[in-house]
N, C-alpha and C positions, 0 to 999 in steps of 0.2 A: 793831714799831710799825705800824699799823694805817694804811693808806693812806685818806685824804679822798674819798669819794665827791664825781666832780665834779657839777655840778650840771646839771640836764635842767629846759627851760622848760616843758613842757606836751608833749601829743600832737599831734603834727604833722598825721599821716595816720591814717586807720584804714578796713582793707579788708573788706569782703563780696565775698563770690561769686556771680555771677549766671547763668543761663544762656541768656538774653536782652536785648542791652545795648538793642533798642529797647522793653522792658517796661520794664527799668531804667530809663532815660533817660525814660519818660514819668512813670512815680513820682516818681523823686528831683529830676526838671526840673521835672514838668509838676503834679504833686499837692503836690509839699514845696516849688516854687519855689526850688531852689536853680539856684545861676550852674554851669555848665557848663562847668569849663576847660579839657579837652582828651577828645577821644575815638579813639580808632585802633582801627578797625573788624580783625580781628573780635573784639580782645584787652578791652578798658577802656577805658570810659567813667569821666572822674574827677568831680567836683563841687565849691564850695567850701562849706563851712556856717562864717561868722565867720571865725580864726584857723586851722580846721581841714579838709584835705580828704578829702574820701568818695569812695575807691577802690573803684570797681567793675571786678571781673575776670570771665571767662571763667576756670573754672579748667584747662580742658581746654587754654587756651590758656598759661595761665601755669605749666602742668610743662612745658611745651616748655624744655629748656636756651637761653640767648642764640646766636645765629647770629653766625657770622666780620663781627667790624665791628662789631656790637650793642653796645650798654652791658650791663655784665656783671652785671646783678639776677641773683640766683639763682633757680632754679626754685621756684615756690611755690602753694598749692594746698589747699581743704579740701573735703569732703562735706559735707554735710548741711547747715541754717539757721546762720547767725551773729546775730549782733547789730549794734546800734548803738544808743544813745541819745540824744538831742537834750537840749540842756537849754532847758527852755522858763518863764520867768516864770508864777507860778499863774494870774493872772487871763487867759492867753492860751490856757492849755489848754483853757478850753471852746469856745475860738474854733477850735481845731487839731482837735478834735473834729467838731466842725461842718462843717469844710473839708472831713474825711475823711469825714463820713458822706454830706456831697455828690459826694462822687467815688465813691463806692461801695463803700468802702474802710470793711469790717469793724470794729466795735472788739471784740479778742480779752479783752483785759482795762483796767478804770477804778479804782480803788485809791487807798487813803493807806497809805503807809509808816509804821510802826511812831511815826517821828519827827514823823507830818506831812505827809512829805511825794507830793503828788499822780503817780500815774506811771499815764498811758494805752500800750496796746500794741495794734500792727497787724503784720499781715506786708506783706512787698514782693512785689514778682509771682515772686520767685524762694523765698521759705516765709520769708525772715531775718527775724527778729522786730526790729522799729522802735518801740523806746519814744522818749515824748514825755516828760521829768518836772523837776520844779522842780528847783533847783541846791540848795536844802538837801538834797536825799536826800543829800548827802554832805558836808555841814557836819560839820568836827570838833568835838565837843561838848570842854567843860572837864573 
């Protein structure tokens, strides 16, 4: 008999890697206006966006294994750009546009999705590609 997948509310956190937590922190703070929750210099800088928070690490910092007395995260770590997406109501995304091209901040790609749906993309000061896009891009169809 087949065990019950128990059930998961949503994504809680979700991580980028940065290699400047003060570029970070003026982006994610200062450009995207998110709240600030905690930051421990030289390691991550966290963020809240809604229900969910944006992990920013040092990756150089987070293969270090835990030190004697630490809380035991395991080591963790990537190369190259990640992602994240925001989900952003349509009629705001030309405003989120706007905010970005006032800061100085590129727009890499502006688009409709096959279904409709609208998705703007930017990088962070660390290369991770930061799309902006409506919550239908992933409406389950019938």
């Amino acid at each position: 008999m087949k065990a019950e997948t128990p059930a998961m509310n949503g994504v809680l956190e979700a991580a980028l890697y940065v290699d400047d937590l003060d570029a970070a922190a003026g982006f994610y703070g200062g450009v995207l206006g998110l709240e600030q929750v905690i930051r421990h210099d030289p390691r991550h800088v966290f963020f809240r966006c809604g229900t969910t928070i944006v992990l920013l690490f040092r990756a150089d910092q987070t293969r270090i294994p835990p030190g004697e007395g630490a809380l035991p995260v395991p080591p963790h770590g990537a190369d190259g750009p990640g992602h994240v997406c925001f989900s952003v109501l349509g009629p705001s995304l030309d405003d989120w546009a706007a905010r970005l091209a006032g800061a100085g901040i590129g727009i890499e790609a502006d688009f409709r999705w096959p279904n409709g749906a609208r998705s703007i993309y930017v990088r962070d000061p660390a290369g991770n590609s930061v799309e902006f896009a409506e919550p239908k891009l992933w409406e389950r169809t019938p």
